[in-house]
C-alpha positions in Angstrom: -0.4 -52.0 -17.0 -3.8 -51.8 -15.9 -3.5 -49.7 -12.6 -6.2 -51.0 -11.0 -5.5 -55.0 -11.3 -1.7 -54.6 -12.0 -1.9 -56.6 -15.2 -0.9 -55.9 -18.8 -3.1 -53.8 -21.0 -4.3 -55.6 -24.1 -2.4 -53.9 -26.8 -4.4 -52.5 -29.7 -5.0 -54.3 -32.9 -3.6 -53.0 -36.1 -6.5 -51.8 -38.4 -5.5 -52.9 -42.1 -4.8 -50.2 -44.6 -7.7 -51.4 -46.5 -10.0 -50.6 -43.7 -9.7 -47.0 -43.4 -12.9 -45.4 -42.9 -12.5 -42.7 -45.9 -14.5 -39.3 -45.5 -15.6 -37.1 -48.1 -15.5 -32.8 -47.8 -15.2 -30.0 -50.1 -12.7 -28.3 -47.6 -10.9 -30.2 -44.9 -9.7 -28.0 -41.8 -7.8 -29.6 -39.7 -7.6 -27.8 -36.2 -10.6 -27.0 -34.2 -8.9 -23.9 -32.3 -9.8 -20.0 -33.0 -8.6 -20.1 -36.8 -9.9 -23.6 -37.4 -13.5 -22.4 -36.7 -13.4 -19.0 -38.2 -12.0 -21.2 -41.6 -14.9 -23.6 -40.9 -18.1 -20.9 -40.1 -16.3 -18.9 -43.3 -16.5 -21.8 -45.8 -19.5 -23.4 -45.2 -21.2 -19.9 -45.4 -20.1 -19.6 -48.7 -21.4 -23.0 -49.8 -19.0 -25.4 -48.9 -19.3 -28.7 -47.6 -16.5 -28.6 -44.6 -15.2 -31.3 -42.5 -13.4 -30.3 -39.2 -11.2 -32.7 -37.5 -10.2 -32.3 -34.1 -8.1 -34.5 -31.9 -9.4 -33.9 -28.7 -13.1 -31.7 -29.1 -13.8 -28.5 -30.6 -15.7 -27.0 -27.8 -12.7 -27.2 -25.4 -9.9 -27.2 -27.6 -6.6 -24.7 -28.9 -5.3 -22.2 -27.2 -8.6 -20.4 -26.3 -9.5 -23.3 -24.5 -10.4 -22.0 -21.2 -10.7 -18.1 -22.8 -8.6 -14.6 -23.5 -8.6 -11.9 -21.2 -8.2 -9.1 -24.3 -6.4 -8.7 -27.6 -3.2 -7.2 -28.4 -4.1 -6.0 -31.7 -7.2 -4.2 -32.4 -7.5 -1.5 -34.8 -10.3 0.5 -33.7 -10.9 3.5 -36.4 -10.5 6.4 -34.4 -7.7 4.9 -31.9 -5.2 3.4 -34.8 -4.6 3.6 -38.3 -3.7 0.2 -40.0 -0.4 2.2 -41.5 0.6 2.5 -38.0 0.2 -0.6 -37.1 1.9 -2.3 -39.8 4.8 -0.1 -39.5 5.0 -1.5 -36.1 4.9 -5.1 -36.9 8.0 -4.3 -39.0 9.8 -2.6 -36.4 9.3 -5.2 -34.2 10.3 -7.6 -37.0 13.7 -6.2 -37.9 11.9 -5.4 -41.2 12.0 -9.5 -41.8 8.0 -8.7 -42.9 5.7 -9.6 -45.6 3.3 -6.0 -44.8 0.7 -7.7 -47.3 -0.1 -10.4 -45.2 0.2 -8.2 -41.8 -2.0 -5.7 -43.6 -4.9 -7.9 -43.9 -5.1 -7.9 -40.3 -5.0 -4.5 -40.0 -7.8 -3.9 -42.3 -10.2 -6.7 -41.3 -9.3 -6.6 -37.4 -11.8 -4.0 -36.7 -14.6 -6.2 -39.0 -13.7 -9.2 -37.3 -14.5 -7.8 -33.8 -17.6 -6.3 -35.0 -18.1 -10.2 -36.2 -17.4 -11.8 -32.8 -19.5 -9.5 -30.9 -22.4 -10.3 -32.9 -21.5 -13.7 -32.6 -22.4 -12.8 -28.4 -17.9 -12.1 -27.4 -17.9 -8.8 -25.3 -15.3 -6.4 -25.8 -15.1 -3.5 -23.1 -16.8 -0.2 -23.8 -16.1 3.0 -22.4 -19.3 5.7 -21.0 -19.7 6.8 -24.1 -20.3 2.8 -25.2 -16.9 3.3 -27.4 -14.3 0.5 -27.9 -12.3 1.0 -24.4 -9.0 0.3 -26.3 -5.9 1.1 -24.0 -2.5 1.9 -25.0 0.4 -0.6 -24.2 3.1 0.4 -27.0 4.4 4.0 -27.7 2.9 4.1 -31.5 -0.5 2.8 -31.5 -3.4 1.7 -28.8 -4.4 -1.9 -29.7 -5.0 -3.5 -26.5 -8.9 -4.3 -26.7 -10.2 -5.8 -23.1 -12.4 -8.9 -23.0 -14.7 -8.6 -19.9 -16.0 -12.3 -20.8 -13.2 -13.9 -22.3 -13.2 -16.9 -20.6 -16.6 -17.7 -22.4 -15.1 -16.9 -25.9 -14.5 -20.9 -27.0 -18.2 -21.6 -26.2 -19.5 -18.7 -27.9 -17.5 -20.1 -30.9 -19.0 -23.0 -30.5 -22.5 -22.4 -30.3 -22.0 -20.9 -33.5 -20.9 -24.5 -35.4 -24.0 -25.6 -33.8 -26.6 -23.7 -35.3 -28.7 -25.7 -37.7 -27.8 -23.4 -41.3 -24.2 -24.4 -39.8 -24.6 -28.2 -39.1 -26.2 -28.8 -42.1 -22.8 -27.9 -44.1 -19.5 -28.3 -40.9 -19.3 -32.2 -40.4 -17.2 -31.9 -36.5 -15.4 -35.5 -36.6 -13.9 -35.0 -33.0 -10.9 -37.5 -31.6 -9.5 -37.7 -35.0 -6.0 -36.9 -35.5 -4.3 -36.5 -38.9 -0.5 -37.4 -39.4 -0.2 -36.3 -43.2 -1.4 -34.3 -46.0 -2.2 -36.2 -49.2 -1.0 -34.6 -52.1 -1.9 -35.8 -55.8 -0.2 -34.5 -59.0 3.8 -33.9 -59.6 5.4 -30.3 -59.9 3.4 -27.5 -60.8 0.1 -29.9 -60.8 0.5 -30.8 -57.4 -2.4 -30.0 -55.1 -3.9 -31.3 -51.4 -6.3 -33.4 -51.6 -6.6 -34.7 -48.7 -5.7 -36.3 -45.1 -4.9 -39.4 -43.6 -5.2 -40.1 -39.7 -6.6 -41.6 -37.0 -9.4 -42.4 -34.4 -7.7 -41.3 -31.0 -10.4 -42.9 -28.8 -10.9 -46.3 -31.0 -7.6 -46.3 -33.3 -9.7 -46.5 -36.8 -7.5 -45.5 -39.5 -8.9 -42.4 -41.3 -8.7 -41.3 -45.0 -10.2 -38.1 -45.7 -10.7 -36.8 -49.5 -11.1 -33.5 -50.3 -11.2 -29.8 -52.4 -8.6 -27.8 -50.4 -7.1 -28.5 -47.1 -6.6 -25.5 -44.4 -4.1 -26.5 -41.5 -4.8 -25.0 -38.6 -3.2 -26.6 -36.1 -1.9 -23.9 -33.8 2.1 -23.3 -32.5 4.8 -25.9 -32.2 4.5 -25.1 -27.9 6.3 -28.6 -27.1 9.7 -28.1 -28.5 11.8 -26.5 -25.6 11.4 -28.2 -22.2 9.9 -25.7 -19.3 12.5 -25.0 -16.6 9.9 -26.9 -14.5 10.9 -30.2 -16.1 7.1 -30.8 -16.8 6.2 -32.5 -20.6 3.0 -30.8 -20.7 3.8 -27.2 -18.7 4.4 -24.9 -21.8 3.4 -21.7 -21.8 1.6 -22.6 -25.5 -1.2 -24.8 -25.1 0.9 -28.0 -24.9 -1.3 -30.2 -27.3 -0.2 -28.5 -30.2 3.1 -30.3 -30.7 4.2 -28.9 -34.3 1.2 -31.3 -35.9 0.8 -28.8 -38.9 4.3 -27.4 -39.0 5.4 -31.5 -39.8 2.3 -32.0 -41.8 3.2 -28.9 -44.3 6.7 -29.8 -44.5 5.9 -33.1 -45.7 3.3 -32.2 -48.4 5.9 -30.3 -50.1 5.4 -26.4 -48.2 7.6 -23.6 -47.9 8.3 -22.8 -44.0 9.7 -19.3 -43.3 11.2 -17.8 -39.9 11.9 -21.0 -38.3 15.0 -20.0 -36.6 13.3 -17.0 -35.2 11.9 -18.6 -31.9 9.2 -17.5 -29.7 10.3 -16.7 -25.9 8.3 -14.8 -23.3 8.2 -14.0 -20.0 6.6 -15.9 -17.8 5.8 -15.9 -13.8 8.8 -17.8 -12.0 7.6 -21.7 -11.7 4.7 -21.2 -13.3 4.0 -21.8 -16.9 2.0 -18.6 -17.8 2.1 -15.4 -18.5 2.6 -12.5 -16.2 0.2 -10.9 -18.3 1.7 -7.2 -18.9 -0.4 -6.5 -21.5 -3.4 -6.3 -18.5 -1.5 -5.2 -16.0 0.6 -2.4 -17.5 -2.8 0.0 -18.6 -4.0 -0.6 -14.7 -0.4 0.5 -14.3 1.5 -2.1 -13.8 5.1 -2.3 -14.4 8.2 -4.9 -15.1 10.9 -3.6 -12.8 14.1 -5.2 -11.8 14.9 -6.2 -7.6 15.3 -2.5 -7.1 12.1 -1.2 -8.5 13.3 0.0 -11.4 11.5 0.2 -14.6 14.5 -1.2 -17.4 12.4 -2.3 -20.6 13.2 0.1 -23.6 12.1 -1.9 -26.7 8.5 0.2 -27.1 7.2 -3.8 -28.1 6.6 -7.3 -27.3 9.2 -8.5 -29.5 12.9 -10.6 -29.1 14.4 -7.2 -28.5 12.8 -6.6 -25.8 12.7 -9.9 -24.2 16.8 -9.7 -24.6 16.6 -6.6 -22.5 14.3 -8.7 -20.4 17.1 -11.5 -20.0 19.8 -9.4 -19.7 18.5 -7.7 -16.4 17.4 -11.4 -15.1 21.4 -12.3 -15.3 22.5 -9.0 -13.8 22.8 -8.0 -10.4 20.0 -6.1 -10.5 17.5 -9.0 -10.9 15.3 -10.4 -10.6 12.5 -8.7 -12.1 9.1 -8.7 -11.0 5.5 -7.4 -12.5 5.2 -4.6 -10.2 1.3 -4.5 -8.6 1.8 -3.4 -5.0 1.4 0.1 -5.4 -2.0 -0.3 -7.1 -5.0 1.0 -5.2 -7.4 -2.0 -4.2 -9.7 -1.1 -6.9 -7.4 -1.9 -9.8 -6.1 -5.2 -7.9 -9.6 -6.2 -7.7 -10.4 -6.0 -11.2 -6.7 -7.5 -12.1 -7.7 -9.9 -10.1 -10.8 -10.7 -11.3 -9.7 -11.1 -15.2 -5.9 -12.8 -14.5 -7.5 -15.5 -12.2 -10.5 -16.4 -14.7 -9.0 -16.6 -18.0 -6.3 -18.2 -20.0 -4.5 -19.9 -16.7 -7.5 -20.1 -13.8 -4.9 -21.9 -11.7 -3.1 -18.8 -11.4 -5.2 -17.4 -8.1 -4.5 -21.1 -6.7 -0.5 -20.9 -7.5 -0.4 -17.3 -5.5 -2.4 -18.4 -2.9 -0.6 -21.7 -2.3 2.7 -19.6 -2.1 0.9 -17.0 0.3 1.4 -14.4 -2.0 -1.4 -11.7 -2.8 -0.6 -8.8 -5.4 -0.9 -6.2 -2.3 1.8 -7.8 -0.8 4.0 -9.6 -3.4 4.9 -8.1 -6.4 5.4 -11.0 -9.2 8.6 -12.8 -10.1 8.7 -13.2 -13.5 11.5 -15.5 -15.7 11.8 -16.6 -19.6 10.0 -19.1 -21.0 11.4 -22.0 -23.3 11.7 -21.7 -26.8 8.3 -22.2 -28.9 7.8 -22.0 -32.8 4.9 -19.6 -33.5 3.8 -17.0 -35.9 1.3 -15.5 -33.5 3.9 -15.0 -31.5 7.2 -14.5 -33.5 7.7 -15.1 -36.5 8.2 -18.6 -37.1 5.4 -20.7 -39.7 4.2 -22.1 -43.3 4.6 -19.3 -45.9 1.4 -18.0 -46.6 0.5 -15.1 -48.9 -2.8 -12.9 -48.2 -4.9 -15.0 -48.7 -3.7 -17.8 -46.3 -2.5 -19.7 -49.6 0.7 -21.7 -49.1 3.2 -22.6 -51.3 1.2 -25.8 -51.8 -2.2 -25.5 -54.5 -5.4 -25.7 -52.3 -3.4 -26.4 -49.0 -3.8 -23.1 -46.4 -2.3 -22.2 -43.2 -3.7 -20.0 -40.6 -3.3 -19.2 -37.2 0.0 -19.6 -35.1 0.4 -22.2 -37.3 1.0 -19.4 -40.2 3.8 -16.9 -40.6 2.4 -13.8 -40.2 4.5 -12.2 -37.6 3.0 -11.3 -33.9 -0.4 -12.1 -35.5 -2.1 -13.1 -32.2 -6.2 -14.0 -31.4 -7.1 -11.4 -34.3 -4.9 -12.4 -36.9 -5.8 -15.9 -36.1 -9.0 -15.1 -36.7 -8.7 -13.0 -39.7 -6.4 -15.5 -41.8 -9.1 -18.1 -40.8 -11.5 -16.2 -42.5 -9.5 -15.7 -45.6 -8.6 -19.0 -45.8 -12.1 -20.2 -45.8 -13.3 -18.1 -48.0 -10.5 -18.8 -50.8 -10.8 -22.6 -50.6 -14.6 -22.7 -50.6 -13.3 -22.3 -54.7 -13.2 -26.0 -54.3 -15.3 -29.0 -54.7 -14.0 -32.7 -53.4 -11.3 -34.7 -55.1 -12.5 -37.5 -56.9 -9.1 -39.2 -57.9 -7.5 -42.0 -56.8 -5.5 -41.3 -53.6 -1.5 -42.0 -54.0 -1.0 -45.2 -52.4 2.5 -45.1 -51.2 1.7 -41.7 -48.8 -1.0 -43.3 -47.4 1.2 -46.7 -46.8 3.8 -44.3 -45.3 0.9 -42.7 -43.0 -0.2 -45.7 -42.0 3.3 -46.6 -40.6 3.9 -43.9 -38.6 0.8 -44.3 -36.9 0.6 -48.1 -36.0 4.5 -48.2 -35.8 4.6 -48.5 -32.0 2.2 -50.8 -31.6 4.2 -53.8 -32.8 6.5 -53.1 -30.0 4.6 -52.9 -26.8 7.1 -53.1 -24.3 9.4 -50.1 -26.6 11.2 -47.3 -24.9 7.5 -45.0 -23.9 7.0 -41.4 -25.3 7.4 -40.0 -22.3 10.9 -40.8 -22.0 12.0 -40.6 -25.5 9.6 -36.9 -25.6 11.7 -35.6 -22.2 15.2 -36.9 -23.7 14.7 -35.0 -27.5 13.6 -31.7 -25.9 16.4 -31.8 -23.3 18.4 -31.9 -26.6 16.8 -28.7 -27.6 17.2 -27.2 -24.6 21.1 -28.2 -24.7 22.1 -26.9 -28.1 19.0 -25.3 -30.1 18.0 -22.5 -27.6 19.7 -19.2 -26.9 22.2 -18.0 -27.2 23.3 -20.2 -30.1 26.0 -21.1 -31.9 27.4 -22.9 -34.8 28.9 -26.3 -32.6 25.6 -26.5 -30.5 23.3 -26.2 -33.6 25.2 -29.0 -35.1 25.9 -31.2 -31.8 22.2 -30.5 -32.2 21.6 -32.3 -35.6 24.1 -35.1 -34.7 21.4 -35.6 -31.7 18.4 -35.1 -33.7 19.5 -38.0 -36.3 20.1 -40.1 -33.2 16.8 -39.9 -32.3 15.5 -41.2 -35.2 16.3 -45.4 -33.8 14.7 -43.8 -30.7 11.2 -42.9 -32.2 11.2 -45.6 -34.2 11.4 -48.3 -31.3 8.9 -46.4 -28.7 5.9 -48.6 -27.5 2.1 -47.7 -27.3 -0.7 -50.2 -26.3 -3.5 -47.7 -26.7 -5.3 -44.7 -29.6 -4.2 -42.2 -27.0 -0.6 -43.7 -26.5 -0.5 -43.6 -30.4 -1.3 -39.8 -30.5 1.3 -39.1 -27.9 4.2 -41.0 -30.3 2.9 -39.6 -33.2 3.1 -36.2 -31.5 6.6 -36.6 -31.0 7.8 -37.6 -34.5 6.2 -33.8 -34.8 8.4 -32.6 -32.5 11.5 -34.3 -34.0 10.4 -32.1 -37.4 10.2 -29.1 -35.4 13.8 -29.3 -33.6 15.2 -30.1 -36.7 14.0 -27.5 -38.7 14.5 -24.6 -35.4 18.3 -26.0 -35.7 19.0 -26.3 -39.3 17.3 -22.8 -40.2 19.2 -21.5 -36.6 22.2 -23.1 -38.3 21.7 -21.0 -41.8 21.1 -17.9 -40.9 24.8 -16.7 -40.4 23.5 -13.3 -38.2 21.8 -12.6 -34.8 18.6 -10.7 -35.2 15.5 -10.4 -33.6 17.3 -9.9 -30.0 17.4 -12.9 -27.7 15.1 -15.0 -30.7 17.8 -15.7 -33.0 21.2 -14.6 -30.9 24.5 -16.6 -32.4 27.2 -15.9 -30.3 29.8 -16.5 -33.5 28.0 -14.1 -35.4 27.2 -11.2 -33.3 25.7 -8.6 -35.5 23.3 -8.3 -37.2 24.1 -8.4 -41.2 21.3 -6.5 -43.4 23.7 -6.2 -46.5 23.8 -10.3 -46.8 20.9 -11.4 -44.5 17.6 -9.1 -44.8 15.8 -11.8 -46.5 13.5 -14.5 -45.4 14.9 -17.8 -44.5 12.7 -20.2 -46.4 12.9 -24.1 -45.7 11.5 -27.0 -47.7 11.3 -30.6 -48.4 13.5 -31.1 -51.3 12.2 -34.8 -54.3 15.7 -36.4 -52.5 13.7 -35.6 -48.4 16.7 -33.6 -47.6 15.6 -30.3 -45.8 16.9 -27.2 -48.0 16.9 -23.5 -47.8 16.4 -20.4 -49.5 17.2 -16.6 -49.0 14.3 -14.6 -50.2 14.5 -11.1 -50.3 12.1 -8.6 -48.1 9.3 -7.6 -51.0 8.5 -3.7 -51.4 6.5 -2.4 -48.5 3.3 -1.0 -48.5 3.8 1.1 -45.5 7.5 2.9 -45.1 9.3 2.3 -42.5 12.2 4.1 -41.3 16.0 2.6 -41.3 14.5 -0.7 -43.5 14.4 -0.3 -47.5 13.9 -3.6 -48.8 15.8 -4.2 -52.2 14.2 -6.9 -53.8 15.9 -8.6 -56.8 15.9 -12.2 -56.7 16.0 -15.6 -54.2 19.5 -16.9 -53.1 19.4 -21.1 -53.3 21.3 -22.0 -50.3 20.4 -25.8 -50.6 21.3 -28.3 -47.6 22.9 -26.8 -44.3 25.5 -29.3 -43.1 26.7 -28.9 -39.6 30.0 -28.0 -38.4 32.8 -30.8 -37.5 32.3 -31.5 -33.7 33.4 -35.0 -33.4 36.7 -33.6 -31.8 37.9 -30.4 -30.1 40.1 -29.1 -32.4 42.3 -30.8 -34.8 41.9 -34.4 -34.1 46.3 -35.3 -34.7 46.5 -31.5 -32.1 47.2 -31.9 -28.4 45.7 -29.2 -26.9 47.1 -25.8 -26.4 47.1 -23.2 -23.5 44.4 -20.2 -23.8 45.8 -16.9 -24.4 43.8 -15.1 -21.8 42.8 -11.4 -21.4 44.8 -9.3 -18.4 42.0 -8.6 -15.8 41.3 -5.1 -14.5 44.0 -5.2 -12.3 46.4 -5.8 -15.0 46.9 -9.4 -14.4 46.1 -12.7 -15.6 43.2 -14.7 -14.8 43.7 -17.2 -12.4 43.7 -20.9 -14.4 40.5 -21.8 -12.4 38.6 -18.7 -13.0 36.1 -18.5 -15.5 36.0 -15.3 -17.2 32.1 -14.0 -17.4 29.7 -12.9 -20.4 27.4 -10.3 -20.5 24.3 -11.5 -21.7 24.2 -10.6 -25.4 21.8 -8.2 -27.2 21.5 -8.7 -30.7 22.4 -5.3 -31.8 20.5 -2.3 -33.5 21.4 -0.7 -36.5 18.3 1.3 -37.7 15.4 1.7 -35.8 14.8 3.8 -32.3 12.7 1.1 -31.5 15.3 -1.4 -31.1 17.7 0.4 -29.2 18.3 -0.7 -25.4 20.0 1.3 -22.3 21.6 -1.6 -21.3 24.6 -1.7 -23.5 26.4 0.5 -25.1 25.7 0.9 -28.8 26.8 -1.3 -31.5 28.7 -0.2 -34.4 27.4 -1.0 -38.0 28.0 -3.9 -39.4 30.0 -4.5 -42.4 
């Protein structure tokens, strides 16, 4: 309806497959967040003809959008060794690492930051006009300041602007790809292409071309915030899994799926607490009683299960401590928590009355996210940002290089241009069918204006992830999961749009489906819990190295089922105490099939009494009571790192 006259919309026409506007590149990035334009800058400096497609505009878009306050993972010679810091990667990994792939951000981090300052980004210097890099983790000191990082997206920008540059990076903003097009069969089969659409007109778009790089940031809009809100994720909530679905389709490897990103977040609001500032001003997560709780010596799913175990006890809930700060640190936090990442952050304290010299912050967990940046969840790449695919890349959160953050982003979008600038354009014929398929999905809605709209259908599939997909898991939720995920199928198929931007939103949501059925099937495979509160099953406690330390790799299989293989850890570069990784060779697992859950029990059973456990007092529990259970750690078998006060500690498995 037209809000202003209260009359329908004129619905969209249907452009006809034939009139696709086809665009020609040497190497396609698709994604114009912090990867996307490093890959773009990278490539055309080596001599390539690039295309960058964007569906809303480069100079605003990804997760920098409105800036960074610092980065988590500088290397400054002097301050860290790369060893170091691949060593802790793995730790905070479970040892589930590839180090080549981490080690390339160790190496280049420092050059890349050397890059973007001579680009006009400012990192902090000391007096002595040294890198002020502060330490946040026991190991290492990585945590780089930005004084000016609210500016860093223009600054990115200005550089795809500069005449050398616009005379080789085509910027096609408002166009929105669905699928990779992929030409050749088995070993021969390469990208070559795109195939979208115009989200401001609705103009079908082909794009031809050398080598794609995806780029297309996390999957943020899979769990649904505790707010209820589509669009409140704590990732930037336009990247909805686009390059996630668009890799699985073309025929990619995804690895980590199942190992989910959660963080903590300031209670009702949908943004970080921001720690990693705070705690080298001296800031502090404490529980209700002051207490500092957090042992995990990093940001990984270890600690955040410490983190949820203290929310659920009596002694929560916790808080980022500030209060005791002298005014001149609260100033400054101030000053760089209220103009970066979340500027409505000063508003949302102020509206609540709440000043850090009175209030400390009440923090919660977010809801469950795929992301390598963050995690550990993305398209196999190898060091070179190469997937599985010939000439198709992956950088970025998109990628699975494990707690890879703005650096790594950066770095991989580097390599990636750099390696695919190899290639010249394609100058086959494009496959037909994938393109008829694309073409589909996109205009789908439009022949049934008054469908269910994405909105609703968006707000009932993540409720189902929320219900059975997010922690703590287990084998009947992952596959009540499935059963709902197959459901859903009729539902996105009969949703309405009218309009381009309607059609992004459905099309965004078909990505979503991809993304909750691949968090569920992989969560469903992986018979362990590892990675603390990111992968906890609750019928499979412990964590299993002797069948499990191996990555969980997912594909599209020539029948479209989803299948899975167990590929063992390769030999690390850098040691690491309590992991050896064997090697030896990849375990097929094939096609996960969910567990029977049409009945409770035997369907020809009546139900039986449950046995339960005498209470303290040597008694039974009363009928009505329900017996409590303490929140679960994933438990720790080899390194210090992992260990937690909280519980007592966990025998090995066997």
């Amino acid at each position: 309806m037209n809000p202003r006259t209260n009359t329908p919309t004129e619905s969209l026409r249907t452009p006809a497959l034939t009139d696709a506007e086809e665009l020609t590149c040497d190497v396609l990035v698709i994604g114009g967040g912090t990867a996307g334009t490093m890959a773009a800058l990278t490539a055309a400096e080596h001599g390539a003809n690039v295309l960058l497609l964007e569906k809303a505009h480069v100079r605003h878009s990804g997760a920098l959008a409105m800036g960074m306050d610092g980065v988590n993972n500088a290397v400054v010679p002097g301050r860290a060794e790369p060893d170091d810091y691949v060593a802790e990667i793995t730790r905070a990994n479970d040892g589930i690492v590839d180090q080549s792939t981490v080690r390339q951000t160790a190496t280049r981090g420092f050059a890349m930051v050397q890059r973007l300052e001579s680009y006009g980004v400012k990192f902090e210097k000391d007096e002595h006009g040294e890198y002020a890099v502060r330490q946040v983790h026991r190991s290492g000191s990585y945590v780089l300041p930005m004084p000016e990082g609210k500016d860093v997206k223009k600054v990115l920008y200005r550089q795809l602007r500069r005449r050398e540059m616009r005379e080789r990076i085509r910027i096609e903003n408002r166009v929105m790809p669905v699928r990779v097009l992929t030409a050749g069969e088995g070993e021969d089969r390469r990208a070559v292409g795109a195939v979208g659409f115009n989200t401001r007109t609705g103009a079908f778009v082909v794009v031809r071309a050398g080598a794609v790089i995806l780029a297309t940031g996390a999957c943020g809009r899979l769990g649904l915030p505790a707010s209820g809100y589509l669009y409140g994720t704590y990732e930037n909530p336009t990247n909805a899994g686009d390059g996630y679905a668009m890799a699985y389709h073309a025929g990619a490897e995804l690895t980590g799926i199942e190992c989910f990103q959660i963080n903590p977040l300031i209670k009702d609001y949908n943004g970080p607490a921001c720690a990693y500032v705070a705690n080298p001003f001296g800031g502090y997560q404490v529980n209700r009683h002051g207490e500092r709780f957090v042992d995990s010596d990093y940001w990984s799913g270890q600690m955040m299960a410490e983190f949820a175990a203290e929310v659920a006890s009596d002694r929560g809930p916790v808080y980022l401590k500030l209060s005791h700060l002298p005014e001149e640190s609260l100033s400054a936090l101030e000053s760089i928590l209220h103009s970066t990442e979340r500027p409505t952050r000063g508003t949302f304290h102020s509206g609540r009355g709440h000043d850090y010299r009175t209030h400390d912050i009440e923090m919660h967990i977010s809801e469950i996210g795929l992301c390598g940046g963050h995690s550990a969840s993305g398209v196999r790449v190898d060091d070179h940002a190469r997937t599985t695919v010939p000439r198709l890349y992956a950088a970025g959160d998109l990628a699975c290089v494990p707690h890879n953050y703005m650096i790594g982003a950066f770095v991989f979008g580097d390599l990636a241009g750099a390696d695919a600038s190899r290639y010249e354009a394609y100058e086959g014929e494009l496959p037909q069918d994938q393109l008829r398929k694309a073409h589909e999905l996109i205009y789908r809605p439009l022949r049934n204006p008054e469908g269910p709209p994405q909105p609703q259908v968006e707000y009932k599939l993540r409720r189902f992830v929320n219900d059975y997909v997010a922690p703590p898991k287990s084998g009947a939720r992952l596959s009540l999961a499935l059963e709902a995920f197959e459901r859903m199928r009729g539902d996105i198929a009969a949703m309405g749009a009218r309009t381009p931007h309607e059609l992004m939103r459905c099309a965004e949501v078909t990505f979503i489906r991809d993304c909750a059925e691949m968090a569920a099937r992989a969560s469903l495979a992986r018979t362990e819990s590892r990675w603390g509160l990111y992968h906890d099953r609750t019928d499979h406690p412990r964590r299993d190295d002797a069948s499990w330390f191996h990555h969980l790799d997912l594909y599209k299989s020539p029948s479209g089922a989803m299948e899975f293989t167990a590929r063992p850890v390769a030999a690390y570069l850098v040691p690491v105490d309590g992991f050896a990784p064997a090697g030896g060779r990849s375990r097929h697992i094939g096609e996960v099939h969910p567990e029977p859950v049409a009945t409770a029990g035997a369907r020809e059973a009546a139900p039986v009494a449950l046995r339960r456990e005498p209470t303290a007092a040597g008694t039974a529990a009363h009928p009505g009571q329900t017996r409590t259970r303490r929140p679960h750690l994933a438990c720790s078998n080899s390194s210090p790192s992992q260990k937690t006060s909280l519980i007592s500690p966990c025998s090995p498995s066997t």
